[in-house]
N, C-alpha and C positions, 0 to 999 in steps of 0.2 A: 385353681387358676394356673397355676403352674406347670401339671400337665398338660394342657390346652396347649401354652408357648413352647412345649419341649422337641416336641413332632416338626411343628415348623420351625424352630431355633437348629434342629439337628441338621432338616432341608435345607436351610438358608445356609452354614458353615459349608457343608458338605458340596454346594455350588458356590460358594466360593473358593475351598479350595481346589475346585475344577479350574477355574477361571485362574486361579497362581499358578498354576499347573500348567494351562493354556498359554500363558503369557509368559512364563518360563523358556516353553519351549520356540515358541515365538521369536524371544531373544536370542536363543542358541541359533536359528536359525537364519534371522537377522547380523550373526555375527562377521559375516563380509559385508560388505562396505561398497561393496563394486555389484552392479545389477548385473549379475552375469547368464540370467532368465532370456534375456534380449539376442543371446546369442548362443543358446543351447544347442541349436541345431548343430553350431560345428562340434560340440563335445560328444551328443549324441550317435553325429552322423560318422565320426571317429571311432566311438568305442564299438559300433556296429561292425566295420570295416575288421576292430581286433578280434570283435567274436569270432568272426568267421576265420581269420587266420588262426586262435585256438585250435579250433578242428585242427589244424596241421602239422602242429608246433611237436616234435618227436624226442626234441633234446632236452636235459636235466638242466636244471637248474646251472648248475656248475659249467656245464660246456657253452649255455648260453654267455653268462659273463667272461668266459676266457673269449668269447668270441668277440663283446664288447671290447675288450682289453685291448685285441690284436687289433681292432677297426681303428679306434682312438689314437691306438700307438702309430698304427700308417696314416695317420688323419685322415681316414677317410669316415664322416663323420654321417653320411647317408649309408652306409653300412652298420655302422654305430648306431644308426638309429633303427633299422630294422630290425636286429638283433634285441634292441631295449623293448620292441615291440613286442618281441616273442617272449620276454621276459616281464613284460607287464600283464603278459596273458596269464601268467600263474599267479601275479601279485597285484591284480587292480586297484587294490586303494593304498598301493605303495605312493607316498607322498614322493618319494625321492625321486624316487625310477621315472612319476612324469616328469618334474622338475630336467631330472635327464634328458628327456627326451625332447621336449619342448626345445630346449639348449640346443641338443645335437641338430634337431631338424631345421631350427632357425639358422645354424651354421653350415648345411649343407648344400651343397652344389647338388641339384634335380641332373637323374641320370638320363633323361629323354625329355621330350616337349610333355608328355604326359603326365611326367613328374614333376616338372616345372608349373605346371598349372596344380595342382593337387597339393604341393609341398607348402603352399601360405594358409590353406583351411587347414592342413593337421598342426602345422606349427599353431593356429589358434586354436585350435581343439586342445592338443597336449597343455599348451599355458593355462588356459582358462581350468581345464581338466585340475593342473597343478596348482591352480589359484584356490579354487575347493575343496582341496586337501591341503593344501599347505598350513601346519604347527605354528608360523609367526608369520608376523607383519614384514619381516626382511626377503622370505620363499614368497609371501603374497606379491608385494613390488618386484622381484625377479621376475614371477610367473604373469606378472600381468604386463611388465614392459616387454617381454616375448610374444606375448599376443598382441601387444599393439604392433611390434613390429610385424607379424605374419599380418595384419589388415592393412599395413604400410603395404605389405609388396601383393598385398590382393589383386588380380585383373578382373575387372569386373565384365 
């Protein structure tokens, strides 16, 4: 009789520990707290925009952040953010660098009317971007009060 329950004692474990398995990852992936599914498009429509300037990006690592550096230091913080651009082309799941970037672009004066319409969807792209990467609860609330504000200065 024993053999009979061993075959299906073996199946039944075996999908349960699917199912712990299932619900594990579940959890990990439940672990933000902000539905941020509802507004993928500007993360998405964001990181499309960096592909394509990858193709372009010609400078080292190093010359990009001295370039950060000098933009910052003259505050100009729309130069600083293009620069972090070209700099998260070689590091996209840098948690910092969005965090960076989100900052700089929410503090940035748009250099044309064109940018001025453009600069509140990347500011919510980069924050939300930085809300899903971000290590703690302190990067998450930074990264998400910058996205609220780039839907603050949205024109619809």
């Amino acid at each position: 009789m024993m053999t009979a329950r061993h075959p299906f004692h073996a199946l039944w474990m075996a999908l349960l520990g699917l199912i712990f398995v299932a619900a594990q990852h579940g959890a990990a992936q439940a672990a933000k707290s902000f539905p941020v599914s509802q507004f993928s498009y500007f993360i998405s429509d964001y990181e499309a925009e960096l592909a394509k300037l990858s193709k372009s990006v010609t400078k080292t690592k190093p010359e990009i952040e001295a370039d950060i550096a000098a933009a910052e230091a003259a505050g100009n913080q729309r130069l600083a953010a293009a620069a972090i651009e070209q700099l998260i082309t070689k590091e996209p799941s840098n948690p910092a660098l969005w965090l960076q970037l989100a900052t700089a672009l929410s503090e940035a004066e748009p250099i044309n009317d064109s940018d001025g319409y453009t600069l509140p969807s990347r500011v919510i792209g980069a924050g939300l971007r930085a809300y899903m990467l971000a290590p703690d609860a302190e990067d998450e609330a930074a990264a998400l009060a910058i996205a609220a504000g780039g839907l603050a200065k949205r024109e619809y």
